[in-house]
Backbone as CSV, one residue per row, in Angstrom:
resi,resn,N_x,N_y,N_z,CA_x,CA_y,CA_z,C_x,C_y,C_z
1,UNK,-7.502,-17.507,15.769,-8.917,-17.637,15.433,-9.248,-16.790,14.214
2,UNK,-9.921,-17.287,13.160,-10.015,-16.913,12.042,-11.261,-15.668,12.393
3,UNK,-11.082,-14.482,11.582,-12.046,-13.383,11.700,-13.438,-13.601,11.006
4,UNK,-14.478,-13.141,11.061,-15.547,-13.449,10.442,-16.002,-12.951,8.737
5,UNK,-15.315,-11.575,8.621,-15.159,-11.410,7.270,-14.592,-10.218,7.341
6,UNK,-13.649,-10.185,6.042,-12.385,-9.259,5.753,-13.097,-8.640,4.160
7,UNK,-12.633,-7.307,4.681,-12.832,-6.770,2.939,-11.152,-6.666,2.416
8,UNK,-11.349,-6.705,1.168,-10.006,-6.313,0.451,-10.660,-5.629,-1.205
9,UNK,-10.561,-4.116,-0.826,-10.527,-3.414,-1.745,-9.637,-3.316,-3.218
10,UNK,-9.977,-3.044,-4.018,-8.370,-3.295,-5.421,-8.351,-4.549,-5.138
11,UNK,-8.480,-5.570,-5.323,-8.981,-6.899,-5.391,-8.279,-7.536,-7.117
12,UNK,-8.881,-6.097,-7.933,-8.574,-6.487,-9.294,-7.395,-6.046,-9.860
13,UNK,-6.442,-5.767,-9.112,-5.002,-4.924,-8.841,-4.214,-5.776,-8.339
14,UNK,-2.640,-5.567,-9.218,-1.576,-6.556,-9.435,-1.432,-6.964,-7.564
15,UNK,-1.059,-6.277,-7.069,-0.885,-6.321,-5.479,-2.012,-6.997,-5.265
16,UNK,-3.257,-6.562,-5.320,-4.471,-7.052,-4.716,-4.844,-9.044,-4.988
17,UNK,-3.764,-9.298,-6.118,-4.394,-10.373,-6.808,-3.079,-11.518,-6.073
18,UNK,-2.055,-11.018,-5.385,-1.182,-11.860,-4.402,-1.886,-12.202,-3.010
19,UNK,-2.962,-11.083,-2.463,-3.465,-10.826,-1.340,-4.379,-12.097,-1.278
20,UNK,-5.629,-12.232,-2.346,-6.565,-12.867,-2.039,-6.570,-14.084,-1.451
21,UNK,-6.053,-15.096,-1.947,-5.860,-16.148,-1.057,-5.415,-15.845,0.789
22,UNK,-4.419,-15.781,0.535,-4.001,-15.613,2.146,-4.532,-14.718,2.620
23,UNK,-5.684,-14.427,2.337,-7.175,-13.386,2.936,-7.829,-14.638,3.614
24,UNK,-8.218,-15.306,2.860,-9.191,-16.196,2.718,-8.962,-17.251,3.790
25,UNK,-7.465,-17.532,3.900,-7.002,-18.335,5.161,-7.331,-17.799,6.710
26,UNK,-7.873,-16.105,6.938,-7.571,-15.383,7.640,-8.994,-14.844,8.192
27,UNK,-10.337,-15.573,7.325,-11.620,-15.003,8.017,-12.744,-16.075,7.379
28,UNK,-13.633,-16.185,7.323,-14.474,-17.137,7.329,-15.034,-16.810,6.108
29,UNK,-14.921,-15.137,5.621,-15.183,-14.810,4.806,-14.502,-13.912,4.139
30,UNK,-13.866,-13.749,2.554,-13.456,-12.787,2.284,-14.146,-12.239,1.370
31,UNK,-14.789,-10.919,1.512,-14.731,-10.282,0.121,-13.732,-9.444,-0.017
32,UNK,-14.272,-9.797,-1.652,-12.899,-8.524,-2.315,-13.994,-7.828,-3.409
33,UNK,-13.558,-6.597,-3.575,-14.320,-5.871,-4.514,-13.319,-4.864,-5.078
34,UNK,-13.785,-4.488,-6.048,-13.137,-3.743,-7.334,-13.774,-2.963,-8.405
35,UNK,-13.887,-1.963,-9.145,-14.690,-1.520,-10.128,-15.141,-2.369,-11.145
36,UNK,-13.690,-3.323,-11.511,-13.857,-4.406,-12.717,-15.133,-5.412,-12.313
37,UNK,-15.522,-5.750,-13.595,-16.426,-6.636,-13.461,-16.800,-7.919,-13.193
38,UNK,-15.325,-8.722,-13.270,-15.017,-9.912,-12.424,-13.789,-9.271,-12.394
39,UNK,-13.069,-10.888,-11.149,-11.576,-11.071,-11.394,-11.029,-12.342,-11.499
40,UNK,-11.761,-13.349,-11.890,-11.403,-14.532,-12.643,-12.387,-15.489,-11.577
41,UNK,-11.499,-16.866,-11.483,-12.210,-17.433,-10.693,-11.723,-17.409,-8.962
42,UNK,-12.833,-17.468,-8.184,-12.942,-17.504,-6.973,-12.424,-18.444,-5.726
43,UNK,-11.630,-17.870,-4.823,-10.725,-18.983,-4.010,-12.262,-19.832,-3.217
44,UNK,-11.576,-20.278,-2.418,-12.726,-20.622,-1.561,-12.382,-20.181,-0.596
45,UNK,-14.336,-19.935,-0.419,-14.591,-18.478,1.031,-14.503,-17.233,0.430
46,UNK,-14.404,-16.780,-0.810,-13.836,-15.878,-1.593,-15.173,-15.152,-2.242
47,UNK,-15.713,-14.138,-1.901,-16.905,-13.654,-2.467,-16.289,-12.285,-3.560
48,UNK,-17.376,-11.818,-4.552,-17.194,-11.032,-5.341,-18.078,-9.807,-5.502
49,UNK,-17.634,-8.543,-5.273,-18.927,-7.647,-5.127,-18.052,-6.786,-6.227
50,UNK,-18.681,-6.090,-6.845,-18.252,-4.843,-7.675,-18.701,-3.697,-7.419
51,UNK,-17.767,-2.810,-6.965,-18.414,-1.523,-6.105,-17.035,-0.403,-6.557
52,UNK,-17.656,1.012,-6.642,-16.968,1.909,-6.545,-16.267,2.689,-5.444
53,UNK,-15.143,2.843,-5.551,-14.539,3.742,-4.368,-15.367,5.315,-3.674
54,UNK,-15.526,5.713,-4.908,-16.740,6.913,-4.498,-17.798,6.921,-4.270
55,UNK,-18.728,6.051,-4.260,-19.811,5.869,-3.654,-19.541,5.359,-2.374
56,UNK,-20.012,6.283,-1.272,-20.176,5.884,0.133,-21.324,4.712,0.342
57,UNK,-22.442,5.110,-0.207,-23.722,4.097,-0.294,-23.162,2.508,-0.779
58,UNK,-22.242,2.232,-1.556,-21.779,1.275,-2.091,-20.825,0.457,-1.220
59,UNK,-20.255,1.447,-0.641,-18.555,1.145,0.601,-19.910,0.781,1.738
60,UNK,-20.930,1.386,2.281,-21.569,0.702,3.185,-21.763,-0.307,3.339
61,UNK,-22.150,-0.519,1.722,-23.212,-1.860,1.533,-21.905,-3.291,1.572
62,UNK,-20.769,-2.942,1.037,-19.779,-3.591,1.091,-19.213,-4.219,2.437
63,UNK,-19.234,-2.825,3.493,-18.031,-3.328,4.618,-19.547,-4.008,5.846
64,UNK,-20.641,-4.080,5.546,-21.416,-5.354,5.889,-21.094,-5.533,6.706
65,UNK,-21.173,-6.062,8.218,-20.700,-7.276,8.989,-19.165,-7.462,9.027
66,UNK,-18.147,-6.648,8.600,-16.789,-6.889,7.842,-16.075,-6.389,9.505
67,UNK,-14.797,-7.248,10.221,-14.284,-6.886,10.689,-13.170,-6.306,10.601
68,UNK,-12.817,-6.417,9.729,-11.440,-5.550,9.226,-11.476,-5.359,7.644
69,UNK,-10.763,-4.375,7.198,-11.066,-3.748,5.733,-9.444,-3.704,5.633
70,UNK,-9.097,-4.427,4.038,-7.587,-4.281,3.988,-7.816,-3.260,2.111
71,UNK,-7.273,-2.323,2.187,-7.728,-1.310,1.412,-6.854,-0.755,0.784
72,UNK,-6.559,-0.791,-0.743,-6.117,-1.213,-1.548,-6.495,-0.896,-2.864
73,UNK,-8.015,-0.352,-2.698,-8.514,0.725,-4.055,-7.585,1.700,-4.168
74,UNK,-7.540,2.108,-5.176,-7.031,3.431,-5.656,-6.738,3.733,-7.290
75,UNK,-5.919,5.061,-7.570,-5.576,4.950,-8.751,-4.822,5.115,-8.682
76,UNK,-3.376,4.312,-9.402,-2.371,4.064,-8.856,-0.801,4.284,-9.413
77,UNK,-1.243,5.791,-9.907,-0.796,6.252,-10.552,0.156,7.553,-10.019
78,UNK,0.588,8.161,-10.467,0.357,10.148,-10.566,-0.168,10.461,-11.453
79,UNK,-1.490,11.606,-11.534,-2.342,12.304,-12.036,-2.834,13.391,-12.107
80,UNK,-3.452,14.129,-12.645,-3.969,15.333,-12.207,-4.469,14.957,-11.520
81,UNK,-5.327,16.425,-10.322,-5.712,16.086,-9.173,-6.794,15.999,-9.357
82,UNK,-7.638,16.039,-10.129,-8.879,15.850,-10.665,-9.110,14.184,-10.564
83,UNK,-8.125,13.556,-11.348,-8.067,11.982,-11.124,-8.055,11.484,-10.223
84,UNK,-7.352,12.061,-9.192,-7.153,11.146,-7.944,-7.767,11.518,-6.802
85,UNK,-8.617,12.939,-7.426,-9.482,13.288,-6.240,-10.524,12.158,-5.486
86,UNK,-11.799,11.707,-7.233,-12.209,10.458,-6.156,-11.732,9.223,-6.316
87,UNK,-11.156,8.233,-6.736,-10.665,7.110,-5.686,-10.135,7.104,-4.731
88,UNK,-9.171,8.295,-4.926,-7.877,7.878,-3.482,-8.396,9.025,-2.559
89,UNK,-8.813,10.172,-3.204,-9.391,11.229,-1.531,-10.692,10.627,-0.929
90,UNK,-11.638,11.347,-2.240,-12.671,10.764,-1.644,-12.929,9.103,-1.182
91,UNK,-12.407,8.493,-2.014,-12.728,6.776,-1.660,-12.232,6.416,-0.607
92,UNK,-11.452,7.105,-0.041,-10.557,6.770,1.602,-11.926,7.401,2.243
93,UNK,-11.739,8.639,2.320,-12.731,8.853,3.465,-14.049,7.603,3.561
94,UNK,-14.452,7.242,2.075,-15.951,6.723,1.565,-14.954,5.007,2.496
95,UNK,-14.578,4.861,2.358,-13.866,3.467,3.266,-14.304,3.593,4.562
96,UNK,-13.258,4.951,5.073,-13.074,4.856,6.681,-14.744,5.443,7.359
97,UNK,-15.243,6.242,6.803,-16.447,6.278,7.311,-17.179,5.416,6.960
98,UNK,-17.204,4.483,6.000,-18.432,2.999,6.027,-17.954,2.301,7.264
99,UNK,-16.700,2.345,7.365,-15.820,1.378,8.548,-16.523,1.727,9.461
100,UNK,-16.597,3.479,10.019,-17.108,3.858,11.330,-18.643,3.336,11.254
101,UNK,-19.320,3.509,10.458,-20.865,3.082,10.501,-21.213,1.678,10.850
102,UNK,-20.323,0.963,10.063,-20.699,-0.470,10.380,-19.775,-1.108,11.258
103,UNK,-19.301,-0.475,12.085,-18.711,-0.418,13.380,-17.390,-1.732,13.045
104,UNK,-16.773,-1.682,12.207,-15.711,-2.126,11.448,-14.357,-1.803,12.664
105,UNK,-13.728,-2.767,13.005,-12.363,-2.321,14.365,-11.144,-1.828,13.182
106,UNK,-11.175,-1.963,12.144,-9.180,-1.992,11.680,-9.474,-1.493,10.139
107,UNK,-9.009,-0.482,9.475,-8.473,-0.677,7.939,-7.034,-1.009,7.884
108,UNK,-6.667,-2.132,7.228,-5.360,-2.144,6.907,-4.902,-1.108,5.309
109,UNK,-4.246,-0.210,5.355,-4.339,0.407,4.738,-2.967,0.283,3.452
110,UNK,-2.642,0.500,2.175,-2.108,0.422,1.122,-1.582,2.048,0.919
111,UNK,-0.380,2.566,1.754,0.106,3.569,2.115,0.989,3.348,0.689
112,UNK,1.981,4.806,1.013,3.214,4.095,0.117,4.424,5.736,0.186
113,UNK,5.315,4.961,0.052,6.518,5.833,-0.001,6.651,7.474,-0.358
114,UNK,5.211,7.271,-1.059,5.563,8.577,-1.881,4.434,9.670,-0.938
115,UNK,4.394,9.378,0.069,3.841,10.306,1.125,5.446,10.943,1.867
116,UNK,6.305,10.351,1.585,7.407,10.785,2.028,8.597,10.821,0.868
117,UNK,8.201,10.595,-0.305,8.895,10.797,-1.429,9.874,11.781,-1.915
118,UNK,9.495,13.119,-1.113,10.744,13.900,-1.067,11.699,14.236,-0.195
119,UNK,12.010,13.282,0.537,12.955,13.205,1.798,14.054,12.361,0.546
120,UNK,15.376,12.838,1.547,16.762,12.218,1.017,16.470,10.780,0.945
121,UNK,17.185,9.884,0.220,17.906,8.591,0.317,18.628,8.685,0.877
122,UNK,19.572,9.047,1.562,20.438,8.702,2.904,20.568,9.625,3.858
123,UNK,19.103,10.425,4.400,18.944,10.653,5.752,18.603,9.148,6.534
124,UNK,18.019,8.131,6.132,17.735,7.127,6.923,16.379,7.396,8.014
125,UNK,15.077,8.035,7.237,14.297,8.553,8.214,13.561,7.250,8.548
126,UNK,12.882,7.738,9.697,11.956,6.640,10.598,10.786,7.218,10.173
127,UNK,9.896,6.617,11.041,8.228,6.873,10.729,7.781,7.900,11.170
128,UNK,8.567,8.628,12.215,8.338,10.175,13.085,8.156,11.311,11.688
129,UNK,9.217,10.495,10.658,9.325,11.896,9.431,8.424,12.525,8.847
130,UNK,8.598,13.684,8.990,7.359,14.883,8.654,6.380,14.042,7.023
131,UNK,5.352,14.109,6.513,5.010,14.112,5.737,5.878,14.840,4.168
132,UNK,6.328,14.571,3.499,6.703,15.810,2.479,6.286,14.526,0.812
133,UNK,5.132,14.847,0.560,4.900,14.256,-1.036,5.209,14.790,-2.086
134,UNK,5.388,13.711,-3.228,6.525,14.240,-4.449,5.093,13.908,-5.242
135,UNK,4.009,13.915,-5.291,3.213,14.190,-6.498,1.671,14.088,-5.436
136,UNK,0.682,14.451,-6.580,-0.842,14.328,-5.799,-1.252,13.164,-5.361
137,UNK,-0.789,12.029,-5.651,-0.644,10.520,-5.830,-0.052,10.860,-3.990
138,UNK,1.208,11.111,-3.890,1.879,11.476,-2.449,0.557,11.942,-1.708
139,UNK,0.350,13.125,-2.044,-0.364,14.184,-1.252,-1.885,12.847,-0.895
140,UNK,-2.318,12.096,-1.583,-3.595,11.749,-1.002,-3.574,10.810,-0.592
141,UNK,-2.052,10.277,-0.426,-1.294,9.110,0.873,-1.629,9.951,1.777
142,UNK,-0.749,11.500,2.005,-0.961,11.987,3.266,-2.251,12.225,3.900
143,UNK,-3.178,12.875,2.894,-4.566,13.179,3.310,-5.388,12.015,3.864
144,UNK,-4.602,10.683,3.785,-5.429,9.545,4.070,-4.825,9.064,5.231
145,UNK,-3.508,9.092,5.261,-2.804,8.629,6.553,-3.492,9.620,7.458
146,UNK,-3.494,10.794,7.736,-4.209,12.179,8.348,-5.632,11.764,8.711
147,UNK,-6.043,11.308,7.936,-7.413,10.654,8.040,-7.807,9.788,9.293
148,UNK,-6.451,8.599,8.888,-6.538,7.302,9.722,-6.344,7.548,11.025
149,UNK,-5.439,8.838,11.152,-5.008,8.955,12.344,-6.505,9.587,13.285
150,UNK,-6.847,10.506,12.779,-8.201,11.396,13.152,-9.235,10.628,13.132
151,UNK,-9.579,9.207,12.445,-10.728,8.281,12.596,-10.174,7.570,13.747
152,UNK,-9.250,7.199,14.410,-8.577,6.486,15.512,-8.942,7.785,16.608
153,UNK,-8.368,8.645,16.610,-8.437,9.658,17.609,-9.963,10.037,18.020
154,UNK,-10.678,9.698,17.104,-11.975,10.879,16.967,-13.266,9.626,16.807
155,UNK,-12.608,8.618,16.790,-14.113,7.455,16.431,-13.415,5.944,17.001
156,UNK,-12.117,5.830,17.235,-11.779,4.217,17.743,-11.328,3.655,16.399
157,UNK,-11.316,4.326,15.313,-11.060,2.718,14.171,-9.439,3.035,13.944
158,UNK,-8.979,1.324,14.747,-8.014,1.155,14.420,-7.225,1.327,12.814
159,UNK,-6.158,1.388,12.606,-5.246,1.385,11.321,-3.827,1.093,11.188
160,UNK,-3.336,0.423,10.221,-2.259,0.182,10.077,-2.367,0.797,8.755
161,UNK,-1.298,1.807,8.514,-0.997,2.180,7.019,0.614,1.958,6.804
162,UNK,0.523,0.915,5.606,1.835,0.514,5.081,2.481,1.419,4.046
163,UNK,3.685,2.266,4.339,3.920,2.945,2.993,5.008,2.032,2.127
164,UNK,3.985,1.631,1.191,4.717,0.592,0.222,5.769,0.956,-0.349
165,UNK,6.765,0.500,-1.100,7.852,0.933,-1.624,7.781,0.426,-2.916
166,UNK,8.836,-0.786,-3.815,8.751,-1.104,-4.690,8.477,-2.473,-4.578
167,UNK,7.365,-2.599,-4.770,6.524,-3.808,-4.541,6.584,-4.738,-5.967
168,UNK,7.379,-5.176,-6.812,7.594,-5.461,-8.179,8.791,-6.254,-8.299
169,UNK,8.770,-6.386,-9.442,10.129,-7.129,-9.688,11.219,-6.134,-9.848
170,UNK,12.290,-6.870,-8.994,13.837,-5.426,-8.977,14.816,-5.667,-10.773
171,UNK,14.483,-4.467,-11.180,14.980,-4.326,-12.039,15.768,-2.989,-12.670
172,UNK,16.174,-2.400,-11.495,16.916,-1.053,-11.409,17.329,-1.043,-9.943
173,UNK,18.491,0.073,-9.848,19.137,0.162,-8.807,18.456,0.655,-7.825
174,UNK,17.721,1.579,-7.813,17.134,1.653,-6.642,16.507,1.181,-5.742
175,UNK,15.617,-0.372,-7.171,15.172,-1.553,-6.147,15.805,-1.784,-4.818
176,UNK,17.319,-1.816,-5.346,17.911,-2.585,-4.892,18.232,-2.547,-3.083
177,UNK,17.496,-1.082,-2.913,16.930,-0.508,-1.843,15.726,-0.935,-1.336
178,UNK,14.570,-0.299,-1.926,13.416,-0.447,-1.664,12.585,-1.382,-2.370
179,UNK,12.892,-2.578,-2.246,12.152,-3.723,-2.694,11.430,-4.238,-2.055
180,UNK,10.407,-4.717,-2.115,9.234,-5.215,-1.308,8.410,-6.463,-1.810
181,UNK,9.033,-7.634,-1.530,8.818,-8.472,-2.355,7.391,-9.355,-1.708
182,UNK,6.883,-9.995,-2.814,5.123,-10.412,-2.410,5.332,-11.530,-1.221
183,UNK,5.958,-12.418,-1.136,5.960,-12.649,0.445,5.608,-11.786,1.379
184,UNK,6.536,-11.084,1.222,7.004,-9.925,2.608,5.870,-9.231,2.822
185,UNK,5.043,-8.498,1.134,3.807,-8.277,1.612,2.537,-8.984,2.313
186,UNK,2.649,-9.998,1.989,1.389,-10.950,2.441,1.765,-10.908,4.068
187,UNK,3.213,-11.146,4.255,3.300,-11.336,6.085,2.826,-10.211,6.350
188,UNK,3.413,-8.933,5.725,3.137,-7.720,6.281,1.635,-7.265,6.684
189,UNK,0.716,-7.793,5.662,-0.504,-7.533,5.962,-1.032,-8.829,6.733
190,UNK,-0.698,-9.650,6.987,-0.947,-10.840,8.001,-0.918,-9.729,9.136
191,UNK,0.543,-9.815,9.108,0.369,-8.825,10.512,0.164,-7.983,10.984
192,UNK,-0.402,-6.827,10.156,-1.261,-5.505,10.639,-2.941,-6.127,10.824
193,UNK,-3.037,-7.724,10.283,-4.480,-8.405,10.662,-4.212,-8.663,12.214
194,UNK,-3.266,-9.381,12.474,-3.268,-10.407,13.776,-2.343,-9.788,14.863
195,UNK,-2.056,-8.353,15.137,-1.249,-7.888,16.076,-2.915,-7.547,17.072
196,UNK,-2.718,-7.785,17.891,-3.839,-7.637,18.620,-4.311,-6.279,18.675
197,UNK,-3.567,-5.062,19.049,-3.600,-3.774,19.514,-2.462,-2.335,18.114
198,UNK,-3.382,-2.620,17.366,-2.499,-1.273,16.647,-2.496,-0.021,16.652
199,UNK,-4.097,0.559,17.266,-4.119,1.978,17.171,-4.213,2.557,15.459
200,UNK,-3.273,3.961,16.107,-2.808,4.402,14.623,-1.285,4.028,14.434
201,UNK,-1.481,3.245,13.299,0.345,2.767,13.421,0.721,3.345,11.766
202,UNK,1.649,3.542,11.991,2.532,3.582,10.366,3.318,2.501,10.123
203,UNK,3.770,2.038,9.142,4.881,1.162,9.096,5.314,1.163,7.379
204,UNK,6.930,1.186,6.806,7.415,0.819,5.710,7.086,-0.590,5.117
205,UNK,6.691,-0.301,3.912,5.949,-2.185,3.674,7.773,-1.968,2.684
206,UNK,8.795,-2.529,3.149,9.914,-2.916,2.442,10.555,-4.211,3.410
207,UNK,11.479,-4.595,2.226,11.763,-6.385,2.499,13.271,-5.636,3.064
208,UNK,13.879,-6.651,3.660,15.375,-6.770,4.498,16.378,-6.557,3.579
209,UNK,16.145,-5.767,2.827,17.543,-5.029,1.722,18.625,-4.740,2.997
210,UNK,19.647,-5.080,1.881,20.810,-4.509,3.386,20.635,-2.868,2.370
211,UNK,20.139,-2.744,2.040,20.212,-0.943,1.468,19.471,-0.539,2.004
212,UNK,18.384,-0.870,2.680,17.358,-0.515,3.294,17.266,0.956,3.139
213,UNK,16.530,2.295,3.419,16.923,3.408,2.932,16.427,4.358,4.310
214,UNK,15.575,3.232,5.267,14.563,3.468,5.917,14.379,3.185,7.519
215,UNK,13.763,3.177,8.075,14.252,3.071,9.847,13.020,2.582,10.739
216,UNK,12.130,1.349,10.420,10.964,0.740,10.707,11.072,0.059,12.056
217,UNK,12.025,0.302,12.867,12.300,0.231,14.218,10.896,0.382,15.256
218,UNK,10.352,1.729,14.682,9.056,2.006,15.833,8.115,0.958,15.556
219,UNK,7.873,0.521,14.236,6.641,-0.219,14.148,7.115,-1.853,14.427
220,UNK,8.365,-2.710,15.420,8.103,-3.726,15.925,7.265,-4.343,16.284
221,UNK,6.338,-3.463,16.840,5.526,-4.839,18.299,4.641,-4.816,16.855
222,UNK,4.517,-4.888,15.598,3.928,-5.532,14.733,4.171,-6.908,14.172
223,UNK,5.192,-6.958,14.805,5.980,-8.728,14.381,6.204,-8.997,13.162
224,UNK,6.556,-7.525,12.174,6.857,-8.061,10.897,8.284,-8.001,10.529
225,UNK,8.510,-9.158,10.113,10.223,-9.965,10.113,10.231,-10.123,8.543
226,UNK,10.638,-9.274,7.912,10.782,-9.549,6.188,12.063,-10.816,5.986
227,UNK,11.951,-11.636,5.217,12.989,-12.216,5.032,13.536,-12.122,3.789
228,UNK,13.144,-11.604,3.011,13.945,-11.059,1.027,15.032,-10.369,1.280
229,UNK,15.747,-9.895,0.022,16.584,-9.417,0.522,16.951,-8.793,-0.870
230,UNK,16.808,-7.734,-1.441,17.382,-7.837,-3.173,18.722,-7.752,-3.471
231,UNK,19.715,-7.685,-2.397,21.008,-8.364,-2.595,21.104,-8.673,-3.808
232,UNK,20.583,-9.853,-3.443,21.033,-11.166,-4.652,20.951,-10.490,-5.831
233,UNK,20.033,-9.745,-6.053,19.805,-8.993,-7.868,21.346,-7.584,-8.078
234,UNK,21.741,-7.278,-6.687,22.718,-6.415,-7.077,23.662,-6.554,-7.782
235,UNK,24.769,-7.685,-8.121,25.511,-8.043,-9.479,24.823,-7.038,-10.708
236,UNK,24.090,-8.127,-10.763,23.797,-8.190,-12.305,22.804,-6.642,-12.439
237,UNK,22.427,-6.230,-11.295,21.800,-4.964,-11.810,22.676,-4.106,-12.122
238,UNK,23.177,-3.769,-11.352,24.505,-2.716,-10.709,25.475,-2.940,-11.958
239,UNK,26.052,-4.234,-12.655,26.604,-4.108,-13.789,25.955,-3.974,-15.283
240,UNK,24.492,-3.433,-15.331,23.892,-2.726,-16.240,23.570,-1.271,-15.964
241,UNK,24.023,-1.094,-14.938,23.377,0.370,-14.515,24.364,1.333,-14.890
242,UNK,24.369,2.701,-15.552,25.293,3.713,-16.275,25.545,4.956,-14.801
243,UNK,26.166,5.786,-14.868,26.818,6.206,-13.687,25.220,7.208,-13.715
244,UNK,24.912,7.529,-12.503,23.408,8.497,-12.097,23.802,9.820,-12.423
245,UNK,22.992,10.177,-12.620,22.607,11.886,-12.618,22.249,12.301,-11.108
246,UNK,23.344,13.087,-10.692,22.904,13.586,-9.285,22.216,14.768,-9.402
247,UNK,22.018,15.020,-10.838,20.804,16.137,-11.107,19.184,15.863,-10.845
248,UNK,19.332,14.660,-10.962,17.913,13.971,-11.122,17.226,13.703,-9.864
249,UNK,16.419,14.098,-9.609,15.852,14.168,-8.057,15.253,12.709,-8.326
250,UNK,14.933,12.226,-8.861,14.714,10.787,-9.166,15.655,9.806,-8.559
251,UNK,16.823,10.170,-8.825,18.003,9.606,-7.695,18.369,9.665,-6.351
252,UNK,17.927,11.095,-5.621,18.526,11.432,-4.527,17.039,11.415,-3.807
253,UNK,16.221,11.150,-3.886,14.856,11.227,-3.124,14.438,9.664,-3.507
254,UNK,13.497,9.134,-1.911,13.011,8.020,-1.882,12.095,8.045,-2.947
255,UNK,10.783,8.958,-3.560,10.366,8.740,-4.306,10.552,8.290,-5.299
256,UNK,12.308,8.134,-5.765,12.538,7.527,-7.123,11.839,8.447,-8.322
257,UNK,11.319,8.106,-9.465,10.937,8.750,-10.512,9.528,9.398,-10.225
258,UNK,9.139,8.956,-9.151,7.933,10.254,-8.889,7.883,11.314,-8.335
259,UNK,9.439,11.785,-7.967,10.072,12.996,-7.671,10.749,13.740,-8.551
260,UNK,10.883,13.045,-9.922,11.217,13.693,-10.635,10.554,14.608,-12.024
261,UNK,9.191,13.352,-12.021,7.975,14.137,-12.808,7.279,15.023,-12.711
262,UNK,6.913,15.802,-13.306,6.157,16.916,-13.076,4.898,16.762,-12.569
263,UNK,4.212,17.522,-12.113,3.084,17.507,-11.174,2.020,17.487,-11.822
264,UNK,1.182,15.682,-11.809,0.127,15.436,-13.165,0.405,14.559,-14.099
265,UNK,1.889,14.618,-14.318,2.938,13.137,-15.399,2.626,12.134,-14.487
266,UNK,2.956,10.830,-15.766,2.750,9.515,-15.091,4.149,9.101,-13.962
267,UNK,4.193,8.639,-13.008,5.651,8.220,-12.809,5.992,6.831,-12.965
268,UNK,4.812,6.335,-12.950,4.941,4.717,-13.648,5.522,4.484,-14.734
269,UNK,5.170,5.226,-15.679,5.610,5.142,-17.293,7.006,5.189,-17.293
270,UNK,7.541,5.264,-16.767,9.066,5.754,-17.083,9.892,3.920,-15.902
271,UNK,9.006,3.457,-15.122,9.458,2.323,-13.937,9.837,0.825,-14.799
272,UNK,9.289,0.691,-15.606,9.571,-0.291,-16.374,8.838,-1.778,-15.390
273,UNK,7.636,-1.597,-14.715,6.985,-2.363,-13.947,6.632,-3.421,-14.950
274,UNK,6.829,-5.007,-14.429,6.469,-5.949,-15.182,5.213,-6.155,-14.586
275,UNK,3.904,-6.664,-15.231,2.817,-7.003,-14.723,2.937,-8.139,-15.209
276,UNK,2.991,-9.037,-13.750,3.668,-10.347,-12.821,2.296,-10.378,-12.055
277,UNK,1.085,-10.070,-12.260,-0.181,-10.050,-11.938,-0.824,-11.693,-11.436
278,UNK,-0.823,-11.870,-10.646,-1.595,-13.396,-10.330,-2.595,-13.865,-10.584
279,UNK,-2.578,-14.734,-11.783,-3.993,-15.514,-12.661,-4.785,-16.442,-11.739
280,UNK,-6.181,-16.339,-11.416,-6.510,-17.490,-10.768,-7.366,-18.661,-12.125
């Protein structure tokens, strides 16, 4: 049974712009909102609000009548902490408390790796693993996952927070691990919509790499079955790739290159991310 209306925050964001449709299949109504001032043309069922992450008054007026919030603002970067104070600190809280007001059941939340970014590549941790972030970008994953958990504990609003991985096209070896390909996301957030009972859940948003790096075992009864696999790109990556620097914490930590930048550097700049952005 289709929900009555879904928000989807970052709307105007490469990720956000795979989401919208198969939103739209999923509630009677979707909005999506974003700072930008459009985002092209509109699916059907597909509404458009333009609202800021830091304004709470704005996130009210937004999550409306909204039964579930799939959330996805941010800045999406590493930054000083000045930058990322309000979208991603403050704009989480400015989310999860509009959620609690307008008595909202679920944020699906736009987690990501780098809340755990300085853990090994081959401890093989699960979702139990302590928090440890490799930039402020990390740190206001954690402050938000922390959040989700304490708005569940302390008010009822369910959450699923996905810690994304490399959600892009694989074009380095480490993909070849943590790839997360836009299928896999769309099921993934299908199914932190349609599991009946989530609570506070965590879960790895990564596709069926046999490199996998990661141990998403606890979060089953979510029914998410990735079927990608970046295999297939290992040839041809793996025979452009020059022998690693085991100096480079960029290598030996899941964070990849946002463990290796300094605290405030971009870690994008250095990823070689194609923007593969979806035109409507």
């Amino acid at each position: 049974m289709k929900l009555q209306k879904i928000v989807l925050t970052g709307a105007a964001g490469r990720l956000g712009s795979y989401l919208r449709e198969p939103l739209t299949k999923m509630a009677e109504t979707l909005v999506s909102t974003d700072i930008a001032e459009e985002i092209g043309e509109l699916y059907a069922g597909e509404e458009y609000t333009q609202a800021d992450l830091t304004s709470l008054e704005q996130m009210q007026a937004v999550l409306k009548g909204a039964d579930m919030v799939v959330h996805f603002g941010a800045y999406g970067d590493e930054a000083s902490f000045e930058t990322i104070l309000g979208p991603n600190i403050v704009g989480a809280y400015n989310v999860w408390e509009a959620a609690y007001r307008n008595g909202v059941r679920r944020v699906v939340y736009a987690s990501s790796v780098h809340a755990v970014g300085m853990h090994s590549r081959t401890q093989g941790i699960g979702l139990d693993a302590p928090h440890k972030p490799d930039t402020f970008y990390g740190l206001a994953k954690c402050f938000t996952e922390d959040l989700a958990s304490m708005y569940w504990d302390k008010r009822g609003i369910e959450s699923v927070c996905m810690r994304i991985f490399s959600c892009a096209q694989v074009n380095n070896a480490r993909a070849l691990g943590t790839w997360l390909s836009y299928d896999d996301l769309i099921h993934l957030v299908e199914q932190s919509i349609n599991t009946p009972v989530t609570e506070f859940t965590v879960v790895y948003g990564i596709s069926n790499n046999d490199r996998c790096p990661v141990d998403n075992s606890k979060a089953d009864f979510l029914g998410y079955k990735p079927k990608d696999n970046a295999e297939q790109f290992a040839e041809e990556i793996l025979a452009q790739t020059p022998a690693l620097d085991l100096k480079d914490p960029g290598h030996l930590y899941l964070g990849g290159p946002f463990a290796s930048v300094e605290l405030g550097n971009s870690g994008v700049a250095s990823m070689n991310i194609v923007n593969d952005k979806k035109v409507t």
